[in-house]
Structures are given as C-alpha cells and as structure tokens.
N, C-alpha and C positions, 0 to 999 in steps of 0.2 A: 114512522118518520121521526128522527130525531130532532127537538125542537134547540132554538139558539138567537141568541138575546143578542142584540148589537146596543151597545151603548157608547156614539160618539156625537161631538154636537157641530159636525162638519155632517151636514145634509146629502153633499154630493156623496161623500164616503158611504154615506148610511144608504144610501140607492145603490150605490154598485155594486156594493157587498151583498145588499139582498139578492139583486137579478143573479149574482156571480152563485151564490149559497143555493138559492132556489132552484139554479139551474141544476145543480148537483146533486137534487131533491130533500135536501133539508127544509124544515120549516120554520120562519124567519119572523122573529119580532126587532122593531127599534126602540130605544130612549133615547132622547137629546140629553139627558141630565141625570143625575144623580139619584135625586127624588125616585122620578120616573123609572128609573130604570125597578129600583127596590120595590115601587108599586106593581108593577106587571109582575116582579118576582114574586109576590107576597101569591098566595092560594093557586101556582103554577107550577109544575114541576120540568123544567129545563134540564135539558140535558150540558149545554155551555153558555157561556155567555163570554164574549169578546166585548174587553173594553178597551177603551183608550186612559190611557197613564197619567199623561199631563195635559188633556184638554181643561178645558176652562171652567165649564159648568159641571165636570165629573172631576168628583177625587178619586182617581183608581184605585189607591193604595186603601181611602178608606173604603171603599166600595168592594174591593178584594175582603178586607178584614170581617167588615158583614155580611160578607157569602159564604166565608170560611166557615163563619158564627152560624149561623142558622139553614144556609144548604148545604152543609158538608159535600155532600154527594154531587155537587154541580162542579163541573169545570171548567178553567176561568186561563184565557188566553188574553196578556195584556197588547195594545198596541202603543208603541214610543218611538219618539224622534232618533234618530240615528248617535243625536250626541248625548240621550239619555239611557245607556245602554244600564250603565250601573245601577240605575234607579229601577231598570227592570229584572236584571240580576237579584238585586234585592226583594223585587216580589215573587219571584220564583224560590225563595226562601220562604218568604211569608206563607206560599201558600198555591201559586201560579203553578198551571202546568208548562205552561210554553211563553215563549215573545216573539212578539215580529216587530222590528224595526222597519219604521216607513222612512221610505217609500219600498213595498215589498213588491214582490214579482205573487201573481196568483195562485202559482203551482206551492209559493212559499205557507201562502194562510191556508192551502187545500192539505200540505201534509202536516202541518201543527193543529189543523184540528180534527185529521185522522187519531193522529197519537193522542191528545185532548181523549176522546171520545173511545178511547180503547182503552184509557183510565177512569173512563166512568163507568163503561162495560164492565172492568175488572173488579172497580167496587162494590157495583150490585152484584155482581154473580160473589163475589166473597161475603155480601152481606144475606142472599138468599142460603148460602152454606151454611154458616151459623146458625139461621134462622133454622135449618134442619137438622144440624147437630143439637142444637138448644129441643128441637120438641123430640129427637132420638134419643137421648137425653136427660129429657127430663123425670120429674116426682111423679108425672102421670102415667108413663109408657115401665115404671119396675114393677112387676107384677109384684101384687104385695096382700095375698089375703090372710094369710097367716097372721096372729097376733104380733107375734114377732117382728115381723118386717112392717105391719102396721106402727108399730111405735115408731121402728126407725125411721121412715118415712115423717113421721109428725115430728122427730129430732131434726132432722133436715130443714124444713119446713122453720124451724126453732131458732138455728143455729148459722142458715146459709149467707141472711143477710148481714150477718155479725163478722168482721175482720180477726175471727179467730185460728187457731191451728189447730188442726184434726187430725185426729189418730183412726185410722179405720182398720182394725184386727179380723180377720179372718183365715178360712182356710182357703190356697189354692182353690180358684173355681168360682168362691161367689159370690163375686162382681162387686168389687174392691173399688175397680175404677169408674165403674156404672156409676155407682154412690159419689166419688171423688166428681163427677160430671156434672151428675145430676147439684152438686152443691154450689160448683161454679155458675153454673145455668141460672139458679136462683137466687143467684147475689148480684150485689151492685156491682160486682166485674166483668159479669156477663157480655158487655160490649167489646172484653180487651180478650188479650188470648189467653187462653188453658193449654201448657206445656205437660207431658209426663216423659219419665223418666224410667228407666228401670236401673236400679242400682245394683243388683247382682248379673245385669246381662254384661255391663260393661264395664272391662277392663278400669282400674283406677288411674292410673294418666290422664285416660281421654274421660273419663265423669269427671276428671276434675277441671278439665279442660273444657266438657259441656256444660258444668254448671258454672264456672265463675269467670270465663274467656282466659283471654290470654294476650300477651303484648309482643308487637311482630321482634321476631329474633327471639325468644326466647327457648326454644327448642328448635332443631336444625333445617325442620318444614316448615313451622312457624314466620311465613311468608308475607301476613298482616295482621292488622291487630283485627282478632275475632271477641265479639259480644258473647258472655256464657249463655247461660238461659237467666237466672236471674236479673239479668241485667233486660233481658228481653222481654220477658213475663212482669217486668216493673207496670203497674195497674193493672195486670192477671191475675192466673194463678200457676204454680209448678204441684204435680205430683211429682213427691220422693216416694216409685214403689220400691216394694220390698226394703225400704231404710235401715231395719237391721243387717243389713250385709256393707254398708258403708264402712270404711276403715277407720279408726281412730283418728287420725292426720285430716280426715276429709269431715268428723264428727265435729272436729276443734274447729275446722274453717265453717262450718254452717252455723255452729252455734254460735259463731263471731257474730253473720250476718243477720243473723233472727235477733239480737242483740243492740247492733249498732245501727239498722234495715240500711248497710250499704255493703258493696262487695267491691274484694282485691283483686282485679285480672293479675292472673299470673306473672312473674315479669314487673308489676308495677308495683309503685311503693301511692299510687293515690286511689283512695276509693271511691264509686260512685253509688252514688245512693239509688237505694231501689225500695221502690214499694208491693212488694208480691206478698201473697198471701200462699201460707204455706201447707199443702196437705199431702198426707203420707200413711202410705199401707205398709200392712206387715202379715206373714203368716206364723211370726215368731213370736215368742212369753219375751217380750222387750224387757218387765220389770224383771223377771228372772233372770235375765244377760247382764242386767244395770248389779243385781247381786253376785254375778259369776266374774266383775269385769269387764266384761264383753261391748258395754254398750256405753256411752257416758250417763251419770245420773242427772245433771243439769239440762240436758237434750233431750233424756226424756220427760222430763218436767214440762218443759220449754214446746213440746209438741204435742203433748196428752193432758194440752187444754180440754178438748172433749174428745170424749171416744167413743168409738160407734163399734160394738163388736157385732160385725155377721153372721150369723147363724150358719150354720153348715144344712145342704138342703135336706137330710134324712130327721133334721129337727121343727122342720117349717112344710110337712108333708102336704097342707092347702094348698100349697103354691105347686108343687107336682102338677098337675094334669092343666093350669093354667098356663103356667110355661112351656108347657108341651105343647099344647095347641097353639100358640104365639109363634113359638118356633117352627113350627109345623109349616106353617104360611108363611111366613119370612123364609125359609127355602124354599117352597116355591115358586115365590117369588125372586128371590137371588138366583133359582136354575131354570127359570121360565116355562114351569111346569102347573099342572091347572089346579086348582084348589086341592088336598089329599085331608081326608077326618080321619080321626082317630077312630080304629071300632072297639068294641067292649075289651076280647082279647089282649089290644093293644094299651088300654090304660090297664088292665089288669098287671101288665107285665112292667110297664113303668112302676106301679105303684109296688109291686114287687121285691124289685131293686133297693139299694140302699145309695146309690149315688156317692161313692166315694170322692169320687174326681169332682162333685157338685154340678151347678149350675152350666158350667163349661163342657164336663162329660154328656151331661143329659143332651144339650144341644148338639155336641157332634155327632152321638148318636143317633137322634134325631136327621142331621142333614146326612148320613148315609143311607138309612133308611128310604126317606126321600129322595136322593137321588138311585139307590135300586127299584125303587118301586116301579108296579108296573095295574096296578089298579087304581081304583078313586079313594079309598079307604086303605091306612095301613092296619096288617092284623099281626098279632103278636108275635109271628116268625118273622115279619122283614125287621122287627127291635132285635140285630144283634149287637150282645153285651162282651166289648172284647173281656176275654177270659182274663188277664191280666189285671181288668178293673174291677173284676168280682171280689163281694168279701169273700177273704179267706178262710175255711174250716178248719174250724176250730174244737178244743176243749173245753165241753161245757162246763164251767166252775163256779157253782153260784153258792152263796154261804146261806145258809138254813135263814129265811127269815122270821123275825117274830110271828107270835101268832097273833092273827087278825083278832081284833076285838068284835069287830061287827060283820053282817052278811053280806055288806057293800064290799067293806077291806080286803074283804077275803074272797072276794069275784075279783076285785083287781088285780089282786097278788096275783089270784090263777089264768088269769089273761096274760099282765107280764109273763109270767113264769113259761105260758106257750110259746108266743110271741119269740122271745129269746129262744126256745129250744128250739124253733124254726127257724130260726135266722131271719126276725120280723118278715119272713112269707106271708103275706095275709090270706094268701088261697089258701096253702096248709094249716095254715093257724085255724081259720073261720071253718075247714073242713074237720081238723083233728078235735074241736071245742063242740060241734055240731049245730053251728050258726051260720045267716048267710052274711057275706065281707060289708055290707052296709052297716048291719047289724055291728059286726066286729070296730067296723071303721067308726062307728059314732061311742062305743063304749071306750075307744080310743082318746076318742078326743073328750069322751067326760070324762073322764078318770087324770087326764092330762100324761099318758103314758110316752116318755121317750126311744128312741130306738137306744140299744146297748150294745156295746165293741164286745165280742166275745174275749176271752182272754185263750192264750192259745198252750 
C-alpha cells in the first residue's frame, strides 16, 4: 500500500481527500502545517506527499526544497489557487512532479498522483539497478587470485576515489571495461552515470556527434539540439574504449575538453562546462603511436595519469579454473539450467589451453559447453576449442641458453624448455618430464615460469 502525506491547513480538505485517497486504497497521513508535516516525514518513508502552495501555515515552496533535500525519492504534488498557476509552474521546476489548481475535479488529483507515483516507481527501480550494476561490478565479484590481478585490484581500491584519468592497457578479452566499472563503482560518482563508448565501432561524424552533441541545423537531420555524452555524464564517468582509434580532429577536440573541463556542441560557438571524469582502454602501444605520429603526445600525457596494464589470461593462470567455475554458473543460470561442475578432465583441458582470445574466449566457450550439455558435470569433450582460436604450430627456435650455475637453474631451464616444446600442455609436459600436473603446476609457480609465443 503506497503511503501519502496531505499537508494542508483547511481541515475539511484534509478529510475528504483522505476518505477520497483511502478509498482508492492508499494509505493516508495529514499535517496542518509545516513543522508537522517534516515531523511525520522524519524516520518514514512516503511514497508522495500533496501539499498546498500558498496556505497559510505551510510554505510549499519551502517545504518542496526540504523534500527535494533530504527525500529525494518522495514525490511531491503541489496544491494552488487557480490565479497562482505561475507560482506552481515554478515548483514544478524546483522539483514538483505535478499541480492541481483548486478547485479540481477528483478524477483530476486521482491522475496526477498516478503519474506522481510511477515517478517514484521509476526511481527505485533505477536505483535498485544500479545497486546491481554497482555489486556486478564491483572489486569483490573480478576474480582475482593471481598476484597480478591482486595488485591491480589494490590499485583500484587506491586510485578509484581520486578524480583522476586512467589508462587501462590490455589485450582484447580482459575485461578492460569490467576494471573501468568496477572504478566507477568505487568513487564518489557512483550515484551519477557511467557512459562507454567504443571508439573504433563508430563511424567519426556520429562519435563526434556522441561525444560533444550538436546544435539543431547543423547537419541536414539535425532536427534539435542533442546533449553529447560529456555533457551527459557531467558528475559521472565516460569510457573512451579503444581511444587509440580516435582521429586526430576528434584527439584535438577531447584534449580541449579535459583542459578547459567544458565542451563545444557542434554547431556552437558557447561551451558548457562539464565535470566527468575521464577513463580509457586500449589494446594498443599508445606511446609507440605518440613516436610513430599516430597519436597526439599531450593526450597521452593527459590520460596516462595512471595505468593499469591487464595481464593477458595465459599469464594469470590462478584465475583459470576460478573463472571457469563462476562462469560455469552464470550460464546456467542465464539458460535456466541446473547447477553443471567442472570434472577433472574438464579443468585439465582448460588448463591446457593457452587462451588467446582471454577472458572473453574462455567464457564463450564455456556458455556453449553449457548450453550443449546434457549431464551434471561437464567432461573435457563437451570443452570445444574453436580451431581458429587455437595457438598456431609453430617453429621451435629457442637460442642456446646459458649454463645453469646451480641444480635449481638447471631444473628450471629444463622445465621451461618442455613446457615450450609442448606448447605449455601441462598433461604432455608432466607426462614427457615423468611428474604428476600438481607436481608440475607448483614448480611452475615456484620457479615463476611464463607461457611463451612460439615464433613461427
């Protein structure tokens, strides 16, 4: 039952509007006054409250302002005199969803506080969103046991509440914008919106058009004047991904506004200020384009405040079989199917893999598996690896290395040295060495041995 605050100090109003409200099954509090009204508000949560504008012992306007102020989430339908319409106009800027001019007809207060109340609907269900975007999200839900993504994660944690610009470098795959979320998530912006972008998906007209608007006429559809996203995301944040694909003409215009923190709608010669906070992926050697030309050097300055490189997942091999199993159950549940574990076979075969495609192949692979399955357990045949994603065989070309000084050196050397002629296989590796893959797998990680690109 939605509850609804009557604040007017006309007693008959205040009775008929209950019986009229209650009958419609709302549930109905009064105030005569001002005070009162803010008393009953205080430790209640209302859904609207209806007041009147110009009664005597209530100031609407400022009663409106301290609703605004502290129940944001309440919605506030003013009542006024017929010849104070302006004055209710004006609170409908301030903050009002609706007005009724009295003397109103009932059918009139029954649809201004439908619509009232499907603005309040709308704000919790946008504020219950966020709250779920924010813990999908967040620093707790990246699997992160690996050293590696352990720091990053503590970088995050460092950096998120600080109004800085972040550079987050990795490869295709993993989870560029996971990171760029989780950093939103964890800053004082977190209440406002997180915009991205892709900067090599789209055309340069219309990203220039998405990021900074436009003024109406200014191109032949340009029908009215459209907000970019900075303009939108002012107390958010925008991701620029992929930023190295941006054009020079569009380099020059962002590095205005990270400069000046205001932007040009297209079309216009006035700027408007904006306050976003600015973060941007790349899979690309940024400073090697800034030496090629390619890139502007002040822009990358300007964005490679700090930078978060991702590790590629063949380098962060921990996080393997935790991600797997996360994903595992996030399909299915996304295909409404009943729990599926992972059996031996099946992590054998992930752990197998080298994961080119990262974080993003593992998981699709994963939701076909799952969605072909047809047991409770998958086993290392329903993991198909499209052939396309496999590394490619290659020439083995390794240059002689020194000789080991000690009998440690020289177990590691010879571990590498398998490891690569297998093509980091850990079942053939652990079989051709005469070890079993536990064994193999922890002298892996003492030894801190990386996977290596064959050369071909």
């Amino acid at each position: 039952m939605e509850k609804i605050l009557i604040a007017d100090d006309e007693i008959a109003l205040r009775q008929s509007l209950t019986i009229l409200l209650a009958r419609h099954g709302y549930a109905i509090e009064t105030a005569s006054s001002e005070s009162e009204a803010l008393t009953i508000l205080d430790g209640n949560n209302f859904d609207l409250v209806i007041a009147d504008l110009s009664a005597k012992e209530i100031n609407g306007r400022e009663l409106l302002r301290k609703i605004r102020g502290k129940y944001p989430e309440t919605a506030v339908i003013m009542m006024t005199a017929f010849n104070s319409i302006g004055r209710a106009v004006e609170a409908i800027k301030a903050g009002a969803i609706d007005y009724v001019a009295k003397p109103f007809k009932n059918e009139q207060l029954l649809v201004a506080i439908e619509k009232a109340l499907e603005w309040r609907r709308l704000v919790s269900e946008v504020k219950y969103l966020r709250s779920a975007v924010r813990k999908d999200f967040s620093e707790k839900n990246i699997i992160a046991q690996s050293p590696q993504m352990q720091a990053i994660l503590d970088l995050i944690r460092r950096i998120a509440p600080q109004d800085l610009t972040v550079l987050i470098n990795g490869e295709s795959g993993t989870g560029k914008e996971m990171i760029a979320k989780a950093i939103h998530n964890l800053s004082n912006r977190r209440d406002n919106r997180f915009f991205a972008i892709n900067c090599a998906a789209t055309p340069e007209q219309f990203l220039e058009s998405e990021l900074f608007g436009h003024v109406k006429g200014v191109y032949a559809d340009a029908r009215c004047h459209k907000k970019g996203l900075f303009e939108k995301a002012s107390g958010g944040t925008i991701l620029l991904d992929e930023i190295g694909k941006l054009s020079p003409r569009i380099q020059a215009k962002l590095m205005r506004i990270l400069e000046e923190k205001a932007v040009r709608p297209i079309g216009s010669n006035e700027a408007v200020d904006t306050d976003t906070r600015v973060l941007a992926t790349t899979n690309c050697d940024l400073l090697e384009m800034v030496k090629m030309g390619a890139f502007r050097e002040d822009l990358f300055y300007k964005l490679d405040v700090i930078r978060i490189q991702l590790p590629p997942l063949c380098e962060r091999r921990e996080d393997l079989i935790p991600l797997a199993e996360n994903f595992v159950q996030e399909c299915c549940h996304e295909l409404g199917k009943p729990e599926i574990s992972l059996s031996a076979s099946a992590v054998n075969s992930i752990l197998d893999h080298n994961w080119p495609g990262n974080v993003r192949e593992l998981k699709n692979t994963l939701k076909r598996a799952v969605a072909l399955s047809t047991g409770q357990s998958l086993e290392s045949g329903d993991i198909f690896i499209m052939p396309s994603m496999k590394t490619k065989p290659g020439k083995l070309e390794l240059k002689r290395p020194p000789e080991p000084n000690t009998l440690e050196e020289g177990q590691k050397e010879h571990i590498r040295r398998a490891l690569v002629a297998n093509n980091w296989n850990y079942s053939k590796t652990s079989k051709l060495l005469g070890i079993g893959r536990t064994t193999l797998w922890r002298k892996v990680k003492k030894y801190n041995l990386r996977s290596e690109v064959l050369s071909s």
